[in-house]
C-alpha positions, -999 to +999 in steps of 0.1 A: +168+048+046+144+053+077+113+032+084+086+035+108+050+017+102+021+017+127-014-001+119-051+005+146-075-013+142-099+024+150-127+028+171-156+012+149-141-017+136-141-052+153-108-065+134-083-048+115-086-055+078-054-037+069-021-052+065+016-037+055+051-051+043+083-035+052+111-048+038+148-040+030+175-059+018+211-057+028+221-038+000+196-012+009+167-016-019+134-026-002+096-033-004+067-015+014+029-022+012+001-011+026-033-028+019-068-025+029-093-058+033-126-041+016-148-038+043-182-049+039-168-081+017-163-114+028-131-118+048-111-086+039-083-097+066-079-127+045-075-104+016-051-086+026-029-111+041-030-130+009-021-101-011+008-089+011+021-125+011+017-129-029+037-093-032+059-105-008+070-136-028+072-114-061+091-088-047+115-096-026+135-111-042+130-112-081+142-133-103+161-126-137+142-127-169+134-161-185+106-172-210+083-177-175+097-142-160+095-121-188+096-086-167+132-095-151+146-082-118+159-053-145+129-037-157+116-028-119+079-010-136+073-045-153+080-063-117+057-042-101+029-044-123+037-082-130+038-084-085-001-062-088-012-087-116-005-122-091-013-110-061-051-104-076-049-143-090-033-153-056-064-134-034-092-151-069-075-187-060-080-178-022-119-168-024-129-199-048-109-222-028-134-211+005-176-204-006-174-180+023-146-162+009-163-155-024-166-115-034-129-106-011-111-082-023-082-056-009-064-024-019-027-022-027-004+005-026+033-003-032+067+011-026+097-004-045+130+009-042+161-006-062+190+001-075+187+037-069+151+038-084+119+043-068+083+030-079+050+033-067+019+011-082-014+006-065-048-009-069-077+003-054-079+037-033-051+033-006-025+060-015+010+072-016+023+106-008+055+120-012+062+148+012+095+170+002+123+186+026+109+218+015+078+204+033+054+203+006+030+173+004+024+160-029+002+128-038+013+101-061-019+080-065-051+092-079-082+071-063-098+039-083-130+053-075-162+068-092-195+079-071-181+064-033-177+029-052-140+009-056-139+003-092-106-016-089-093-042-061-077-071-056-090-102-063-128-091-075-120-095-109-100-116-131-076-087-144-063-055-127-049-027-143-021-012-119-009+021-119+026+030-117+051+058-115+085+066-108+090+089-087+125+107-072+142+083-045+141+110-023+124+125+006+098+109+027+069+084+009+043+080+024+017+046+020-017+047+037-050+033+039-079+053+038-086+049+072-060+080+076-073+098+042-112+096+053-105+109+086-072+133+082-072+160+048-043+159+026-031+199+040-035+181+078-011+156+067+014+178+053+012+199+087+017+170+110+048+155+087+060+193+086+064+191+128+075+156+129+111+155+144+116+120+126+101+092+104+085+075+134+067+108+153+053+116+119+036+083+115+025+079+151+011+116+146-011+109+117-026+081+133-030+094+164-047+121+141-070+100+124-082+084+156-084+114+175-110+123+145-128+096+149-112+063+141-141+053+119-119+027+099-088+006+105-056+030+103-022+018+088+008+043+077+041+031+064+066+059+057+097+054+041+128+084+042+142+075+014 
């Protein structure tokens, strides 16, 4: 497995809202998460961060099933989703705990790899791409959007409804905000990954890409060579 990440904070934006997890184990099986503070909401940054942290605790190191942990470190969809479900109680706690926190909320996009089996769930419109050695891009996620407007994110509601897939522990995934996808079209992105000599020139490529268009938004690519 090959990693490379890289996160900008763009040309517009005063802070970077985005945040990632990378994440591998000894054994090989890791975690990867990209996620994306909604801008124009009260502390996105702190969304983010509490979401990443909240995924972190979930996934990293599951725990077998018991009558509190029904999913089970064995049934990787149902950690996932379970992961998606607390970090949006973990970012809720967050924003009532702080008046000037209330209305946060972040995207999600989430790469699990274990025992052999890969699995992507996201909230929200950050996405995942899988891009093939025969150098065809495809996408994984499809937007929780409707008219320009997030109708799913972390932490604006009391219940989330994740999507997942598995998808073939193979070739490169990619995770991104839509700083890249707003600024970079999906056939640019499979042309830059198709010259990339390795994992790390592609992701420095694309983000150099989206900035280079503009940088309108806060950047982050993690991409995983699985």
């Amino acid at each position: 497995m090959q990693v490379a990440a890289r996160s900008e904070v763009g040309y517009v934006r005063t802070r970077n809202e985005d945040a990632h997890l990378v994440e591998i184990g000894e054994d090989g099986d890791g975690v990867f998460v990209v996620a994306d503070g909604m801008g124009g909401h009260p502390a996105g940054d702190v969304a983010s961060r509490v979401a990443i942290e909240a995924l972190r605790e979930s996934l990293v190191a599951p725990q077998p099933a018991s009558a509190d942990n029904p999913a089970g470190a064995d049934n990787p969809a149902e950690v996932l989703r379970a992961a998606l479900v607390a970090a949006n109680e973990a970012v809720g706690r967050a924003a009532r705990r702080d008046p000037g926190r209330v209305g946060m909320g972040t995207t999600a996009v989430v790469l699990t790899v274990t025992g052999g089996l890969a699995w992507v769930g996201h909230v929200g419109d950050s996405r995942a791409y899988q891009f093939s050695a025969d150098g065809r891009l495809t996408r994984l996620t499809v937007d929780h959007q409707h008219g320009g407007y997030i109708t799913q994110a972390l932490g604006l509601e009391s219940r989330v409804r994740p999507d997942l897939r598995q998808v073939p522990a193979e070739g490169l995934v990619l995770l991104c905000s839509d700083g890249l996808t707003n600024m970079v079209d999906d056939e640019d992105i499979e042309r830059v990954l198709a010259h990339a000599s390795d994992v790390q020139e592609g992701c420095d490529a694309l983000v150099t890409a989206a900035l280079e268009a503009g940088g309108l938004d806060n950047v982050t690519v993690v991409a995983v060579l699985l």
